[in-house]
C-alpha positions as CSV (number, residue, x, y, z in Angstrom):
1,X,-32.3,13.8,-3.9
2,X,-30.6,16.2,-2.4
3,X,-28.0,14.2,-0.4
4,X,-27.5,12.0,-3.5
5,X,-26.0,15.2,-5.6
6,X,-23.7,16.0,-3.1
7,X,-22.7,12.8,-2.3
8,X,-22.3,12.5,-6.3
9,X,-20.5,15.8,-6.3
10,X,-17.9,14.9,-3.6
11,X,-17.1,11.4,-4.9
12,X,-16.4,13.3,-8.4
13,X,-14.4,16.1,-6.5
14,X,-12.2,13.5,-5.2
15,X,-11.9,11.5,-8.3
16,X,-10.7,14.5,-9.9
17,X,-8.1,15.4,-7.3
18,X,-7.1,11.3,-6.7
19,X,-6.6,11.4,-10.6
20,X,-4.7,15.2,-11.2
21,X,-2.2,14.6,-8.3
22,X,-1.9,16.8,-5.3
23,X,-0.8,19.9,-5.2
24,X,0.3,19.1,-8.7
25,X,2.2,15.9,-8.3
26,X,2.0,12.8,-9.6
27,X,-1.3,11.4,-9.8
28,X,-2.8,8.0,-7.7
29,X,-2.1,6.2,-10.6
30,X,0.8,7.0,-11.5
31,X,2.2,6.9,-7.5
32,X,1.0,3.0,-8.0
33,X,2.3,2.2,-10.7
34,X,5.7,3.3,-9.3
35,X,5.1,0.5,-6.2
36,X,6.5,-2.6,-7.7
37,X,9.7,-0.5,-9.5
38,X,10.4,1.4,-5.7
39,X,10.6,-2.4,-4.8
40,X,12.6,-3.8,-7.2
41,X,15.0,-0.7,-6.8
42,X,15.4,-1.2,-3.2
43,X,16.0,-4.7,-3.0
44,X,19.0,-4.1,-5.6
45,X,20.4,-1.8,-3.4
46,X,19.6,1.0,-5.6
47,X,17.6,3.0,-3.7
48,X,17.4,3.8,-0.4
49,X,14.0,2.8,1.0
50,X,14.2,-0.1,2.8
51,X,13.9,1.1,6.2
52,X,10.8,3.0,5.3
53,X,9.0,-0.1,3.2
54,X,9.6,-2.3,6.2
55,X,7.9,0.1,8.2
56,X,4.6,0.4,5.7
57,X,4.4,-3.4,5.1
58,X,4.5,-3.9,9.5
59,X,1.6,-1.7,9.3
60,X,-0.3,-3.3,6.2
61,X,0.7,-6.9,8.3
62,X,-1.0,-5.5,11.3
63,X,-4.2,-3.8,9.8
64,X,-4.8,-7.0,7.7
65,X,-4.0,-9.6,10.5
66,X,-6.5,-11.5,12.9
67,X,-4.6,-10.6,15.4
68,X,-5.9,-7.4,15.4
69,X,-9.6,-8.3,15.4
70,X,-8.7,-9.0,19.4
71,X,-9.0,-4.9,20.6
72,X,-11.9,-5.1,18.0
73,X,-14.0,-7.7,19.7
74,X,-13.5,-5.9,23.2
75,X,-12.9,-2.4,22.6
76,X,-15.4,-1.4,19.6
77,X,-14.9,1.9,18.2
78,X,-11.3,2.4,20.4
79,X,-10.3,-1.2,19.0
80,X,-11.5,0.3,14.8
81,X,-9.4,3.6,15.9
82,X,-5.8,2.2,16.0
83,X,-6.8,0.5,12.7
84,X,-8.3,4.0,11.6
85,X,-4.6,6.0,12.9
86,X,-2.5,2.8,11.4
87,X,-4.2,3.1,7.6
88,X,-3.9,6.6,7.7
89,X,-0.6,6.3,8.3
90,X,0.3,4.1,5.6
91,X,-2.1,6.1,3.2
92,X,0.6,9.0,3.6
93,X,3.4,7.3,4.3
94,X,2.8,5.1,0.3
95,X,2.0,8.6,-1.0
96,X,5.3,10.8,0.3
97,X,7.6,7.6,-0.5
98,X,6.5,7.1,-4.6
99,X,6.4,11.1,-4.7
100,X,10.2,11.3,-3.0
101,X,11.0,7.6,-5.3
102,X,9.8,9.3,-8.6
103,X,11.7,12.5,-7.9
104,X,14.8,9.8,-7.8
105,X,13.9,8.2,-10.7
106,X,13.9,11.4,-12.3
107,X,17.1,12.2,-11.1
108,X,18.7,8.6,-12.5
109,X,18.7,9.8,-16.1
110,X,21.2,12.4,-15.1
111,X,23.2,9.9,-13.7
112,X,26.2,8.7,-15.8
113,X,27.3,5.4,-14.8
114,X,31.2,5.0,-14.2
115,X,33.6,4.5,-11.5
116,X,36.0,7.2,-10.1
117,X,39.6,7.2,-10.8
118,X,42.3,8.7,-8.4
């Protein structure tokens, strides 16, 4: 009973914190629901992530594929530790890109469209 109420209390605790945001930033939901315009932005040129969502979609490719089930079948718990660093990774990586991608879409209504005359 005991290890169910904390267990019940930590999930909540981290509910709570997934939905408020970190350190008072945008919340989970919010950070996802940014994912598909951070895209669209980028392959238009418009914003400057490209390098960096090549870089998280190589590591969501390699957590994902069967090739990586190979240092799994012979290497056990060092084989679910690269997959372990590689998702962590990613998990900060998706968070500090919406976070630094919303601050830019913030920063787009401020933007007046126009070209500059010499």
């Amino acid at each position: 009973m005991g290890r169910t109420l904390k267990r019940t209390a930590a999930f909540t605790a981290l509910a709570r914190s997934l939905a408020a945001g970190a350190r008072g930033g945008p919340s989970l939901g919010t950070r996802l629901a940014a994912l598909p315009r951070m895209i669209r932005a980028t392959t238009r040129g418009d914003y400057d992530g490209g390098l960096r969502l090549a870089l998280m979609m190589a590591a969501a490719v390699y957590v994902v594929s069967p090739v990586d089930v190979v240092p799994e079948l012979f290497l056990t718990v060092l084989g679910l530790v690269d997959d372990a660093v590689m998702v962590t990774w990613l998990a900060g990586s998706v968070l500090a890109e919406t976070e630094r991608f919303l601050e830019w879409e913030a920063r787009q209504g401020a933007v007046i469209p126009g070209h500059v005359t010499l």
